[in-house]
Every structure is written in structure tokens, then in C-alpha cells.
Residue frames as a rotation matrix with the C-alpha (Angstrom) as fourth column:
UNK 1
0.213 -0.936 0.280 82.16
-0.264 -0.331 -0.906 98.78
0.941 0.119 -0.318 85.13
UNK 2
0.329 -0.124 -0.936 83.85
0.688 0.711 0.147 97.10
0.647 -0.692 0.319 88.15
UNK 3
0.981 0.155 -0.113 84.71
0.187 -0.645 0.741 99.28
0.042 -0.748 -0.662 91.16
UNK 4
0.388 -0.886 0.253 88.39
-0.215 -0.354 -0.910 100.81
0.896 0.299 -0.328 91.48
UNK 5
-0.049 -0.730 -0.681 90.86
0.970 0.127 -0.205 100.31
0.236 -0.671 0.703 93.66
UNK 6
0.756 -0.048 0.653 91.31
-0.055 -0.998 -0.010 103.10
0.653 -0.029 -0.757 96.13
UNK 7
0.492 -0.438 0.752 93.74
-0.847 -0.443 0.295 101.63
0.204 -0.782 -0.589 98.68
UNK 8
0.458 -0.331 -0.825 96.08
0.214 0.942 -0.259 98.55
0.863 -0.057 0.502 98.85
UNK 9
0.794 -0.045 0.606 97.32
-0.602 -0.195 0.774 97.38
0.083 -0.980 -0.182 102.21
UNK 10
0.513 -0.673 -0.532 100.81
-0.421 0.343 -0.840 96.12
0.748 0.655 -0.107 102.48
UNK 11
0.798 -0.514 -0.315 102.62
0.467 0.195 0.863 93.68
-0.382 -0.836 0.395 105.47
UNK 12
0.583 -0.720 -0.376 106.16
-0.812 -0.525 -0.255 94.83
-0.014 0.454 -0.891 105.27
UNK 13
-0.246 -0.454 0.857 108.15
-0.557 0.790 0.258 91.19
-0.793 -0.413 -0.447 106.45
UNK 14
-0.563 -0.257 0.786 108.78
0.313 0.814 0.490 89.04
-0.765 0.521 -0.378 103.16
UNK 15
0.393 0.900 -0.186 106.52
0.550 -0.393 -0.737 91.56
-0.736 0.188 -0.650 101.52
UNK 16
0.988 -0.082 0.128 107.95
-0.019 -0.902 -0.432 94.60
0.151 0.424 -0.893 100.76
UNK 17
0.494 -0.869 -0.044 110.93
-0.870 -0.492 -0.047 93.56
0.019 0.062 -0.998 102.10
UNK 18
0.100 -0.397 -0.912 113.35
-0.626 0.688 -0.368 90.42
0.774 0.608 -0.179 101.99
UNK 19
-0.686 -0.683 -0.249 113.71
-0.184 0.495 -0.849 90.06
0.704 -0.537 -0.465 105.68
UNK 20
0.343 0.937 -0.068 112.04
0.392 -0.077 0.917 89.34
0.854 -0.341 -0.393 108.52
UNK 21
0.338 -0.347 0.875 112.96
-0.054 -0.935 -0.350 91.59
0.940 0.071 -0.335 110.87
UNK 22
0.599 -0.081 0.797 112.49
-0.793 -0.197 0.576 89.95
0.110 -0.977 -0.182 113.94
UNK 23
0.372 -0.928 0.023 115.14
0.896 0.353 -0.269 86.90
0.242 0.121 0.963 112.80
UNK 24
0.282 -0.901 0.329 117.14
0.409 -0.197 -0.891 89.72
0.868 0.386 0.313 111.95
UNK 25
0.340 0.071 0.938 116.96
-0.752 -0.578 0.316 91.07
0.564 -0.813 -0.143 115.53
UNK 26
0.687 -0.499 0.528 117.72
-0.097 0.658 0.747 87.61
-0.720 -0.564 0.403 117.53
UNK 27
0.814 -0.559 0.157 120.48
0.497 0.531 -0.686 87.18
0.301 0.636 0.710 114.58
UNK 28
0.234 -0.922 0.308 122.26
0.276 -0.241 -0.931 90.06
0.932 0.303 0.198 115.25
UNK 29
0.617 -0.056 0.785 121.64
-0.780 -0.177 0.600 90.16
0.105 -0.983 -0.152 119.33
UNK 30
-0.709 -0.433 -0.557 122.94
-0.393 0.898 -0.198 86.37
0.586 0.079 -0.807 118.96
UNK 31
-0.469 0.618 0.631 119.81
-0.712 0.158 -0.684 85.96
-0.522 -0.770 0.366 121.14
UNK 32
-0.906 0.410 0.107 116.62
0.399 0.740 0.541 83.28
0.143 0.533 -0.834 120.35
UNK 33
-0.439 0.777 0.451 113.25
-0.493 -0.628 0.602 83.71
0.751 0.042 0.659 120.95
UNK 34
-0.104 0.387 0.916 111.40
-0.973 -0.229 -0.014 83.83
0.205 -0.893 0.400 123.68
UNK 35
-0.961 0.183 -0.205 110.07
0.143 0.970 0.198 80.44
0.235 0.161 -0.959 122.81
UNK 36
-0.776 0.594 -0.215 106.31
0.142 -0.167 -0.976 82.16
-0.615 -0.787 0.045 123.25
UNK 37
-0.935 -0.149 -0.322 105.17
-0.224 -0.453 0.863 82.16
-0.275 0.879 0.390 120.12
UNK 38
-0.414 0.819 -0.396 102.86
-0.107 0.388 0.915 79.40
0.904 0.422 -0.073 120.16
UNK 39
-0.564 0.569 -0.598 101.09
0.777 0.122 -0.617 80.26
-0.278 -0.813 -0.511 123.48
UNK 40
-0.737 0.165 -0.656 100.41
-0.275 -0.959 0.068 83.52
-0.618 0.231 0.752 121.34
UNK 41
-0.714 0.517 -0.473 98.80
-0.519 0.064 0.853 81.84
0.471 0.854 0.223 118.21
UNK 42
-0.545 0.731 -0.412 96.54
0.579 0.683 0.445 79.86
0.606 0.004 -0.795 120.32
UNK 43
-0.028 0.562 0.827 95.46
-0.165 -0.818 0.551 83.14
0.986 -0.120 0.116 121.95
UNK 44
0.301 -0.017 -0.953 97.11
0.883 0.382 0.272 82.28
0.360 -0.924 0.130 125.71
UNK 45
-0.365 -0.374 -0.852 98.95
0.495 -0.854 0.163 85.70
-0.789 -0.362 0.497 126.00
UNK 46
0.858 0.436 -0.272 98.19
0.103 -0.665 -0.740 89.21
-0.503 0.607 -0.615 123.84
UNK 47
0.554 -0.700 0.451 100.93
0.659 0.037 -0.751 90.27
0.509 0.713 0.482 121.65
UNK 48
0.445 -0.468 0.763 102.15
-0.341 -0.877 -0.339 92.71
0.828 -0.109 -0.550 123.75
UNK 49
0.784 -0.157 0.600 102.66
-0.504 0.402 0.764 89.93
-0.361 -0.902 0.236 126.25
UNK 50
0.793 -0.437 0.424 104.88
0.607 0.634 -0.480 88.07
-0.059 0.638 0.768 123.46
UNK 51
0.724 -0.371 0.581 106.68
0.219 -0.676 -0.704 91.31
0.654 0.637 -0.408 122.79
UNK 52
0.442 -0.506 0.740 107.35
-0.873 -0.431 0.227 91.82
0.204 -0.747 -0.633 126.29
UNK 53
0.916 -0.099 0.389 108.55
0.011 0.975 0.221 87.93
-0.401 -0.198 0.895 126.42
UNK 54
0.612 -0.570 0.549 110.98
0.782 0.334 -0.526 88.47
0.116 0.751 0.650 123.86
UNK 55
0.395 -0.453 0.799 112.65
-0.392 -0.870 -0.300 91.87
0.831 -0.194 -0.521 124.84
UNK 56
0.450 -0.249 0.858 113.14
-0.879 0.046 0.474 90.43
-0.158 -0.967 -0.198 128.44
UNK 57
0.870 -0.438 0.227 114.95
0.319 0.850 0.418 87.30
-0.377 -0.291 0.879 126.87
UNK 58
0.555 -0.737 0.384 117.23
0.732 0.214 -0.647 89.79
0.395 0.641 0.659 125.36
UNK 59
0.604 -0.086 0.792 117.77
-0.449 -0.858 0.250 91.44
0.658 -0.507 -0.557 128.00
UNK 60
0.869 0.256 0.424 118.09
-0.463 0.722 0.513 88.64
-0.175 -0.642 0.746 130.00
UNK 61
0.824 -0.400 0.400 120.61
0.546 0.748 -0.377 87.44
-0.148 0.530 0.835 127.41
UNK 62
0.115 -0.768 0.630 122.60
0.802 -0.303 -0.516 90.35
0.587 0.564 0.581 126.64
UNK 63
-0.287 -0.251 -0.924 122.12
0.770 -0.635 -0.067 92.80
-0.570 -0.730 0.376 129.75
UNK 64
-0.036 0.393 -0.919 121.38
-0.039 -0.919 -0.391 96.35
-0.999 0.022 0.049 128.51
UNK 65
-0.212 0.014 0.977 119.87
0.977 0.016 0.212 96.57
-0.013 1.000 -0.017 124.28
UNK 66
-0.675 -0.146 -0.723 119.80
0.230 -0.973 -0.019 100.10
-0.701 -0.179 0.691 123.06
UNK 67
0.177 0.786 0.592 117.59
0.425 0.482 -0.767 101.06
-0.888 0.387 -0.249 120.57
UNK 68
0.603 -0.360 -0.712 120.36
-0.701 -0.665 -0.258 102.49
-0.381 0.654 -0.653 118.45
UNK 69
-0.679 -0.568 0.465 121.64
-0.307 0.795 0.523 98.92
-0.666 0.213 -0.715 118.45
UNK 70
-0.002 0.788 0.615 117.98
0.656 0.466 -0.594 97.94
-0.755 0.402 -0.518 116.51
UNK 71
0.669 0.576 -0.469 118.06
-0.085 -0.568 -0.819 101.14
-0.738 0.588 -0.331 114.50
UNK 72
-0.144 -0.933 -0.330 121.70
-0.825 -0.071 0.561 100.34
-0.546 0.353 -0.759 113.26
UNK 73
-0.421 0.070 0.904 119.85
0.017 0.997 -0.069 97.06
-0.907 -0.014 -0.421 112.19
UNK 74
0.502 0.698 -0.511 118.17
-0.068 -0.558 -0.827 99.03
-0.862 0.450 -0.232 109.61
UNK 75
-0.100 -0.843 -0.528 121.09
-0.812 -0.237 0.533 98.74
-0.574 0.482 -0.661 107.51
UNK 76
-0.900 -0.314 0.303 120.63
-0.134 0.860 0.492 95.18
-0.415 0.402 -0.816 106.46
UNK 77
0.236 0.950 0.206 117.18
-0.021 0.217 -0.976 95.65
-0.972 0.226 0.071 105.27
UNK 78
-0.786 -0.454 -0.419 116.85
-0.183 -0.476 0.860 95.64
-0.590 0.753 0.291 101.55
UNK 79
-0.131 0.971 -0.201 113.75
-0.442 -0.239 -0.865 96.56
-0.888 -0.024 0.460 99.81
UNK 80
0.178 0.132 0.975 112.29
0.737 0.639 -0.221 94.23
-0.652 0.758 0.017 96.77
UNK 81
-0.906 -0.262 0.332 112.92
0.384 -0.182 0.905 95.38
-0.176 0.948 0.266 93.46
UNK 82
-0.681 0.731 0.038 109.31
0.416 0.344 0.842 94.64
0.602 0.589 -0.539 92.75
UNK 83
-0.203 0.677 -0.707 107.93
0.979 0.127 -0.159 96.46
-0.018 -0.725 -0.689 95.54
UNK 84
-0.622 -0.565 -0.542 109.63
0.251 -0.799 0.546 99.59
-0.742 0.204 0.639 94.64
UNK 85
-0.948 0.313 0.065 107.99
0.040 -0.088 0.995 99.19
0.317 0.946 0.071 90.85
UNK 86
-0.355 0.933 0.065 104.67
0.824 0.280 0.492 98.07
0.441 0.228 -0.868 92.11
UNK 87
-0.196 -0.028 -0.980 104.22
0.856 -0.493 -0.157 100.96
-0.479 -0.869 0.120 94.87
UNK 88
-0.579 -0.116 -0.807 104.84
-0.224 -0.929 0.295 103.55
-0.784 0.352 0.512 92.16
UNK 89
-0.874 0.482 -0.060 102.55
0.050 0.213 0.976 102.12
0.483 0.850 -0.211 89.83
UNK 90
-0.101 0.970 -0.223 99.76
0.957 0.156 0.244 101.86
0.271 -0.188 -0.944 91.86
UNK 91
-0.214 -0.041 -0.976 100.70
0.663 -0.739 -0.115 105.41
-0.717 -0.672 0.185 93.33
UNK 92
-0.927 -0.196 -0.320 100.31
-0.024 -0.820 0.572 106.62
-0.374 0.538 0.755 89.75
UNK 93
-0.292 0.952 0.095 96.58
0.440 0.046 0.897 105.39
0.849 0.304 -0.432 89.59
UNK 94
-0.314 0.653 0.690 96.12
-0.529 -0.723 0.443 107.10
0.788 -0.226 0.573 92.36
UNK 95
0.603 0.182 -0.777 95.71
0.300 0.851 0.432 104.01
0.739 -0.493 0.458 94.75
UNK 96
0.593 -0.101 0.799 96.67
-0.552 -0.773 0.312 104.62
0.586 -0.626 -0.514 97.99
UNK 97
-0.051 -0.420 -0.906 99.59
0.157 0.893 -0.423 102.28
0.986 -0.164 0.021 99.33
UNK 98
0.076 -0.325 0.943 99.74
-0.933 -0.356 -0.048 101.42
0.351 -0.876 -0.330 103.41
UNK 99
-0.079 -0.539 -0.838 101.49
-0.143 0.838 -0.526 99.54
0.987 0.078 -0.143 104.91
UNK 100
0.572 0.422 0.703 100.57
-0.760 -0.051 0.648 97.10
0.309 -0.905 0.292 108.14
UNK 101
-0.219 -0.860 -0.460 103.75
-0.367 0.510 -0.778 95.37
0.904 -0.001 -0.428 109.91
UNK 102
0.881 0.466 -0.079 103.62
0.021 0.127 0.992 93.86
0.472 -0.876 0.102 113.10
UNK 103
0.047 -0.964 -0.262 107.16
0.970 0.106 -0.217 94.58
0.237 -0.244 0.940 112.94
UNK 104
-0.050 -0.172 -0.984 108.87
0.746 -0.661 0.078 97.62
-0.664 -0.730 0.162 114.76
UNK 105
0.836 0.536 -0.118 108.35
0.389 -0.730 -0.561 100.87
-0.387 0.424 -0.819 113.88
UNK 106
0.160 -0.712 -0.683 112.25
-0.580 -0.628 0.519 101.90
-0.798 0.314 -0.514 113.52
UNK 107
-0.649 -0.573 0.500 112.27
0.040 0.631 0.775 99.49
-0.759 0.523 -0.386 110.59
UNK 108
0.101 0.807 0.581 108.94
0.963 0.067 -0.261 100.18
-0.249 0.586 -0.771 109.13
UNK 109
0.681 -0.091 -0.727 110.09
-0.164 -0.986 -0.030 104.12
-0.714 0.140 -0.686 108.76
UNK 110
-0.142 -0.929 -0.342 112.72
-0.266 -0.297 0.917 103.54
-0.954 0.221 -0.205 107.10
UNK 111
-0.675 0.175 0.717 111.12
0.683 0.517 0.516 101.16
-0.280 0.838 -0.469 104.24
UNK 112
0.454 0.638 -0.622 108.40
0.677 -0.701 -0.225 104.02
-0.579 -0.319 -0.750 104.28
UNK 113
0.439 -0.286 -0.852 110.52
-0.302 -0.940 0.160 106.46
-0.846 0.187 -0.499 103.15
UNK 114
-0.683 -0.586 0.435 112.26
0.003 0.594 0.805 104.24
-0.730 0.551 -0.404 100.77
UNK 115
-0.619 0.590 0.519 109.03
0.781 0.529 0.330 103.49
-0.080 0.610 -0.788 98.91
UNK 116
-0.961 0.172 0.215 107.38
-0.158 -0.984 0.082 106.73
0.225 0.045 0.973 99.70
UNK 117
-0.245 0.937 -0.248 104.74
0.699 0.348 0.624 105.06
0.671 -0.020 -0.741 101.37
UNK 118
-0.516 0.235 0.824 102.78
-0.531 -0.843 -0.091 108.22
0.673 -0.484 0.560 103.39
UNK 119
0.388 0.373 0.843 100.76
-0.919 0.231 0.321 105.86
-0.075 -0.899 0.432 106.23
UNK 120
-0.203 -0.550 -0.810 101.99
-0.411 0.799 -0.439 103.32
0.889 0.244 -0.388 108.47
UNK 121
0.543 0.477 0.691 101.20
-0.835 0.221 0.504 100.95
0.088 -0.851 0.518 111.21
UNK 122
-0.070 -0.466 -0.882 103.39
-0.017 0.884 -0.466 99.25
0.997 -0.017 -0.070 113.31
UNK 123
0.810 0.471 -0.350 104.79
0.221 0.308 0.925 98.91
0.543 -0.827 0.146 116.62
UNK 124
0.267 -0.643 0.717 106.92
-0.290 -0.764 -0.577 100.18
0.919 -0.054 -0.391 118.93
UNK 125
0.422 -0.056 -0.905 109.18
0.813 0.466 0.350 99.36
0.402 -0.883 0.242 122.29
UNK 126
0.877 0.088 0.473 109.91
0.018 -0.989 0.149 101.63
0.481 -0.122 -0.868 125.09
UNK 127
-0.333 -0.925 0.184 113.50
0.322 -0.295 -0.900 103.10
0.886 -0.240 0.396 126.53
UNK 128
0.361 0.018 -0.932 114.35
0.931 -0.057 0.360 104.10
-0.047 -0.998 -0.038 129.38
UNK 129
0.759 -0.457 -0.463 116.52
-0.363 -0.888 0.282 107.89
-0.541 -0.046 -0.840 130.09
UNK 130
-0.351 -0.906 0.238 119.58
-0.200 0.321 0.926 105.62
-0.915 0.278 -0.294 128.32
UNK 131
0.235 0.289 -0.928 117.59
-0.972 0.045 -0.232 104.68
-0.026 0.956 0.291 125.66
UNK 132
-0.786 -0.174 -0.594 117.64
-0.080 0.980 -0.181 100.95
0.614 -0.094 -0.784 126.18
UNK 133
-0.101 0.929 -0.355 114.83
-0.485 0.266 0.833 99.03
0.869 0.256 0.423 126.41
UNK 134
-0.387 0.329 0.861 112.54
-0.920 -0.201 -0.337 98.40
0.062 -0.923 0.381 129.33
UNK 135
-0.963 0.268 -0.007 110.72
0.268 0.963 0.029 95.17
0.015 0.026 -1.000 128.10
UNK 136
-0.216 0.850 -0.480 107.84
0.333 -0.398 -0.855 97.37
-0.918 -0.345 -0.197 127.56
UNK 137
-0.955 -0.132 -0.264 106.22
-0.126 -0.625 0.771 98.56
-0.267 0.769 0.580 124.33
UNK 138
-0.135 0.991 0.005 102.81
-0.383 -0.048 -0.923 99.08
-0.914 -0.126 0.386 122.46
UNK 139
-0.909 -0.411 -0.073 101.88
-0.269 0.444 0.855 97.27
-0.319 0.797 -0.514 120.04
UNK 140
-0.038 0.939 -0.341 98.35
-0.497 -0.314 -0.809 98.35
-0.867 0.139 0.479 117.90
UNK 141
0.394 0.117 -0.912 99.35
-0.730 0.642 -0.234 95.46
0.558 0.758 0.338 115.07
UNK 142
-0.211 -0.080 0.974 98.91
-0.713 0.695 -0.098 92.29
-0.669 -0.715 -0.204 115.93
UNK 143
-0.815 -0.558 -0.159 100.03
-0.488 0.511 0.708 89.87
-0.314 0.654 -0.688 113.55
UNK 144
-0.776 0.630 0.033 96.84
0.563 0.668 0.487 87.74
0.285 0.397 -0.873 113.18
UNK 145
-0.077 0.909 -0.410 94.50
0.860 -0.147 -0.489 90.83
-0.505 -0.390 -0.770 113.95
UNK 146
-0.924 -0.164 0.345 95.71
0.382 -0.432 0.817 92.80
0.015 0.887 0.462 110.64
UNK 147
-0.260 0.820 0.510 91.77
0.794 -0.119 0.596 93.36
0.549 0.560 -0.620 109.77
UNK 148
0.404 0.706 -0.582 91.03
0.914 -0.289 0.285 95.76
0.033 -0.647 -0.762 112.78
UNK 149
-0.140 -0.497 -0.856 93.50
0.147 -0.866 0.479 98.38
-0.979 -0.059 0.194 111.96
UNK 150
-0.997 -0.059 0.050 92.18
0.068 -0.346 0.936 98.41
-0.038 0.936 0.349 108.25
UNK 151
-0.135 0.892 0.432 88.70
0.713 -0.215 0.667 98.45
0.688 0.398 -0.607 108.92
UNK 152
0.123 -0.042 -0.992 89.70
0.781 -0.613 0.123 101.29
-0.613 -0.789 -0.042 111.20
UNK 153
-0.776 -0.494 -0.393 91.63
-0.053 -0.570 0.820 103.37
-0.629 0.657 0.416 108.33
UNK 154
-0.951 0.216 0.221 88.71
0.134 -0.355 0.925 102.71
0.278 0.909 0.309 105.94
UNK 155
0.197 0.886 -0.419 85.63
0.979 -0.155 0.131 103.58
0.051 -0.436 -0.898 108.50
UNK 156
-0.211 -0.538 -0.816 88.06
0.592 -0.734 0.331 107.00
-0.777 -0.414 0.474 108.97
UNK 157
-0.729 -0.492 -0.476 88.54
-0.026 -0.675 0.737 107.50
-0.684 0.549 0.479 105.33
UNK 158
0.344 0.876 -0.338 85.07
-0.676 -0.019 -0.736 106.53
-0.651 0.482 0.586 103.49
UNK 159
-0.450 -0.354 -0.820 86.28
-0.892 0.141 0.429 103.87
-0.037 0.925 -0.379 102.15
UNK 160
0.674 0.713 -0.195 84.23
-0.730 0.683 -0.025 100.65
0.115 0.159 0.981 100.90
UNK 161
-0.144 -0.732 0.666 86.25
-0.377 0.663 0.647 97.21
-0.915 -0.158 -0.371 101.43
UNK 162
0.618 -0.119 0.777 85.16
0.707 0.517 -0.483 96.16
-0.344 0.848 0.404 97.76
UNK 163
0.956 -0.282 0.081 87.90
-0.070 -0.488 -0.870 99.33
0.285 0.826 -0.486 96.77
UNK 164
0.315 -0.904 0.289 90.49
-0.898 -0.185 0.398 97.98
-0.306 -0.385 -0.871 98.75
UNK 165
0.646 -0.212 -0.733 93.17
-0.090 0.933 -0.349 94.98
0.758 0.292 0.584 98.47
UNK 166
0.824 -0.210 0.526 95.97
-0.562 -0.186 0.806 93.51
-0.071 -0.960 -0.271 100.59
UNK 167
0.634 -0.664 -0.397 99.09
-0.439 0.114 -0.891 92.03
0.637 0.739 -0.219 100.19
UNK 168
0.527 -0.022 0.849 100.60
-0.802 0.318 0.506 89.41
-0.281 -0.948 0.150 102.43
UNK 169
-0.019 -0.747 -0.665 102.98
-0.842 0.370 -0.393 86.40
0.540 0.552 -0.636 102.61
UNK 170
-0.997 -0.002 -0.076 102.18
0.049 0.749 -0.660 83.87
0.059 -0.662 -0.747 105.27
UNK 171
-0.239 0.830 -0.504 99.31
0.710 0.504 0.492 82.62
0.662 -0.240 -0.710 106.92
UNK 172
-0.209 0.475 -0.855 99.02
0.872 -0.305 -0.383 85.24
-0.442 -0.825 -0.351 109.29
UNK 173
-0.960 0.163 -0.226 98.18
-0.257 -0.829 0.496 87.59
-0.106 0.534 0.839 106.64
UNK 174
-0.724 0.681 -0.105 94.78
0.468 0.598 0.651 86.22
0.506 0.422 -0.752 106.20
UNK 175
0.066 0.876 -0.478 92.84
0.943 -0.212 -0.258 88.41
-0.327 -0.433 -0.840 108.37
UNK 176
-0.457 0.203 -0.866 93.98
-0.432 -0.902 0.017 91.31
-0.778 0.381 0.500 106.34
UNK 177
-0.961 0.142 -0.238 93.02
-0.228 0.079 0.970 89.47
0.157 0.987 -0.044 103.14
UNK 178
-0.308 0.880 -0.362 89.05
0.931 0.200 -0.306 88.46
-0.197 -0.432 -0.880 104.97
UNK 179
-0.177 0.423 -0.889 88.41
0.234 -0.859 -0.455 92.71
-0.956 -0.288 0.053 104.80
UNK 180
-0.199 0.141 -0.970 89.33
-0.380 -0.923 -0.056 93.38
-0.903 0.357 0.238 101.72
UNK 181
0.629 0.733 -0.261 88.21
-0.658 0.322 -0.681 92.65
-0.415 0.600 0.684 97.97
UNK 182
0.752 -0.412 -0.515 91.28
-0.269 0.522 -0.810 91.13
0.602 0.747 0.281 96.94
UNK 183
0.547 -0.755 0.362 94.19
-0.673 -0.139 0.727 89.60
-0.498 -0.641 -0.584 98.76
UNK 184
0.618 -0.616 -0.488 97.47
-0.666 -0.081 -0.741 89.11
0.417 0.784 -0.460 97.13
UNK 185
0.721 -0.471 0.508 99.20
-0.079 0.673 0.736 86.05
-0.688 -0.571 0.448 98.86
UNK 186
0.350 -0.580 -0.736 103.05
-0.524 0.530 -0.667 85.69
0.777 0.619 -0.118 97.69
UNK 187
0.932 0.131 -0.338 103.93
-0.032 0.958 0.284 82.34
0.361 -0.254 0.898 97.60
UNK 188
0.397 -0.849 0.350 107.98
-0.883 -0.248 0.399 83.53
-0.252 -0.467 -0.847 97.89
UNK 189
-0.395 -0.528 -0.752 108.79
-0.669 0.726 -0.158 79.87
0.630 0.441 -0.640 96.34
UNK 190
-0.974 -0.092 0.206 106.65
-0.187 0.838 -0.512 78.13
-0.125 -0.538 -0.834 99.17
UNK 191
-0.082 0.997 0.007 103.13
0.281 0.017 0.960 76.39
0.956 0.081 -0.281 99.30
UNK 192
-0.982 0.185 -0.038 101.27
-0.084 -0.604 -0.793 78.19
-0.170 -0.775 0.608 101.53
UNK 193
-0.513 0.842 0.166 97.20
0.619 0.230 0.751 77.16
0.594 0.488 -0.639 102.10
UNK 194
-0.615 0.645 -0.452 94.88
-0.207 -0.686 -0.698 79.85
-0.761 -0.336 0.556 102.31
UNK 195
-0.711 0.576 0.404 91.75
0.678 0.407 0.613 78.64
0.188 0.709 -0.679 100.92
UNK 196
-0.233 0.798 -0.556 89.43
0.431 -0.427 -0.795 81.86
-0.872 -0.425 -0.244 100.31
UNK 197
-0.017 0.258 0.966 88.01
0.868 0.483 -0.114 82.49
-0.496 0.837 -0.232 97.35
UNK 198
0.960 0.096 -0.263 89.18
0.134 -0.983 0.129 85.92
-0.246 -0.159 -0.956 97.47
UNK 199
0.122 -0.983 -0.138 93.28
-0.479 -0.180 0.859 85.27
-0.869 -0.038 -0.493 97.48
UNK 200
0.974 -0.227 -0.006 95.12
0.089 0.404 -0.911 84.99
0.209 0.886 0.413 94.45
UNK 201
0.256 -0.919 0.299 98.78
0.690 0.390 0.610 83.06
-0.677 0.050 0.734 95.00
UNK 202
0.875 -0.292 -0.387 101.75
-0.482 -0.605 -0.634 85.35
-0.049 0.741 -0.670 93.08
UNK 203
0.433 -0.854 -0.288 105.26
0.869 0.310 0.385 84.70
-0.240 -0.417 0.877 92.81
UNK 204
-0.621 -0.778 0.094 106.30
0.776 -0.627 -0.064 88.18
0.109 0.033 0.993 92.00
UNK 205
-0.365 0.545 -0.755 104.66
0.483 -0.582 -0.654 91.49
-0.796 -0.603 -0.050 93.42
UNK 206
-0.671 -0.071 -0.738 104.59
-0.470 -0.729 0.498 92.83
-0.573 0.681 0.456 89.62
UNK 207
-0.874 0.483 -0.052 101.75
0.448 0.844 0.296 90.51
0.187 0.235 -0.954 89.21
UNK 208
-0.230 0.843 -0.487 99.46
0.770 -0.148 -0.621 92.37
-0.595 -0.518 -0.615 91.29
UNK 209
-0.489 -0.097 -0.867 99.90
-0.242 -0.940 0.242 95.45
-0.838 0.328 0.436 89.10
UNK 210
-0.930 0.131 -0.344 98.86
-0.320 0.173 0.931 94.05
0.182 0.976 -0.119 86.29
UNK 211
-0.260 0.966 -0.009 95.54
0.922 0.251 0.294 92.55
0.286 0.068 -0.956 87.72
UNK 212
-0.443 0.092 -0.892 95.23
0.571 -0.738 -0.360 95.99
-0.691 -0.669 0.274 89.68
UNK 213
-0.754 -0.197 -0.626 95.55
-0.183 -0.853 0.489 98.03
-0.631 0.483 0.607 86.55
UNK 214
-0.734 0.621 -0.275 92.94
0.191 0.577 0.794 95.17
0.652 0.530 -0.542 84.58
UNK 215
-0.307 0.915 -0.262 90.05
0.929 0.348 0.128 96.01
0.208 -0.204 -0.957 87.23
């Protein structure tokens, strides 16, 4: 008999939800990015140096951002269909959903509660007394270091990595899918090469249920 699932790990960006959150942030500042991205992926600055890159060009750009202007952003999320279905299926075997974003935390609550996911890891930027952002913030997910905050959560909880999966949409999901026994790569309509003999390509999240429930 093959080992159960006890825990699936979910990004939230094109995942669980439709957007990506941090477009939707320079969309609705009217702002760009930092342009620091790729000094990040080749591992010139930490992510919290990126973060702080990008806050200070919208600052830079737009003078004072509140973080009731980001939380009001919350509004345009809109959670998959299929995440919704798959969440509560797996929640009725007993499978533990969590979810790892490298996106802010006032957006990852909110999909949280939506889905009724109970643990979450994201990130977070700090305010001043006005509430409006310093260009400071912490940030314990890091987009292409996914694996170290799940083999934290299952050294905590006793859990084996052959009872977990993961569940990801880009390339920088791949170091969650390296931990665990399965990783769920949707494709979202694009090719996308992760070659590990571990990831199985979806095009809808109600895919995963069905192998889930088959193992």
C-alpha cells in the first residue's frame, strides 16, 4: 500500500489565485518595478533587498503608499474555481492544505480565509505611525527558496516528505517541488520546463485531486 498524503503545499500567485499580486500592485500604484529582479535570481541581492528595491521605487514614484491602499487591492483578487473544489477535497481526506506565497501577507489572509486554509507563509512590509510604508519589511519566503520553509513545517510536525506534495506554477516553484513526493506544476496554457521526474504538468487544479485521492 503506497504512503498517504498528509500535507499539500500551495504557492498562492497563478495558483490558487488568478493574479499575481505584485503586477497587481505596480498596476494599480501606476508604478514599474524596481527593475531588480534579475540581480535577485542570480543571487546578487537577498529578497528582502529586492523588496526593499521595489517599495522605495514606489515611493519614490508616488510619495507616501499606505498600506490600506494595498489592502484595498484585495478586492481584485479572485480565487480559482478549482482551487476552492480541490482545497475541500483534499481537506476531506484529511490532507492538510498550506499555503507558501512570496507574496504579501495582506493578500495571502484574505485567500486564506476564502479557502479556509488554517497555515500560511508569506511576507510582510513595515509602516510607519501613518501606516505607510517605510521601504522596510521581512520577508521568510523567498521565491526560489520555497523548500526551507517546508522542510521547516514538516521537521516541526513529524512529517515524512514522501507524505507530502506541492503545487506550483512557474519555474520558481521548483524548489518546493525538490522536497516533496509529488509536485503539481500548472501549465496555466504555457510550456513551462521543469524536468524532474517527480512533477506532473496539469492544466486544471482538479487534476491533482484525482491523482491525490488514487494514491
Amino acid at each position: 500500500m503506497s504512503t498517504q498524503y498528509r500535507v499539500g503545499f500551495f504557492d498562492m500567485d497563478g495558483t490558487l489565485i488568478n493574479e499575481n499580486t505584485w503586477e497587481l500592485i505596480y498596476r494599480e500604484l501606476g508604478v514599474k518595478g524596481s527593475g531588480w529582479l534579475d540581480a535577485y535570481l542570480m543571487g546578487k541581492i537577498s529578497y528582502v533587498e529586492l523588496m526593499k528595491m521595489d517599495v522605495k521605487s514606489w515611493i519614490s514614484t508616488r510619495g507616501k503608499v499606505s498600506l490600506q491602499e494595498l489592502r484595498e487591492m484585495t478586492r481584485f483578487i479572485t480565487v480559482r474555481d478549482d482551487a476552492r473544489a480541490l482545497v475541500n477535497k483534499i481537506a476531506s481526506r484529511k490532507i492538510v492544505p498550506v499555503m507558501v506565497t512570496a507574496g504579501l501577507d495582506i493578500f495571502a489572509k484574505k485567500v486564506a480565509e476564502e479557502l479556509k486554509i488554517g497555515v500560511v507563509f508569506s511576507n510582510s512590509l513595515d509602516v510607519d505611525k501613518n501606516n505607510c510604508l517605510t521601504g522596510y519589511g521581512d520577508a521568510p519566503v523567498e521565491p526560489l527558496k520555497k523548500d526551507k520553509v517546508i522542510l521547516r513545517y514538516m521537521r516541526k510536525n513529524g512529517i515524512n516528505p514522501h507524505e507530502s506534495f506541492s503545487v506550483g506554477d512557474t519555474e520558481y516553484d521548483a524548489s518546493m517541488f525538490k522536497v516533496t513526493r509529488t509536485g503539481f506544476l500548472l501549465t496555466n496554457g504555457h510550456e513551462i520546463n521543469i524536468n524532474m521526474s517527480n512533477v506532473i504538468k496539469v492544466k486544471n487544479l482538479m487534476q491533482i485531486a484525482d491523482i491525490v485521492s488514487n494514491s
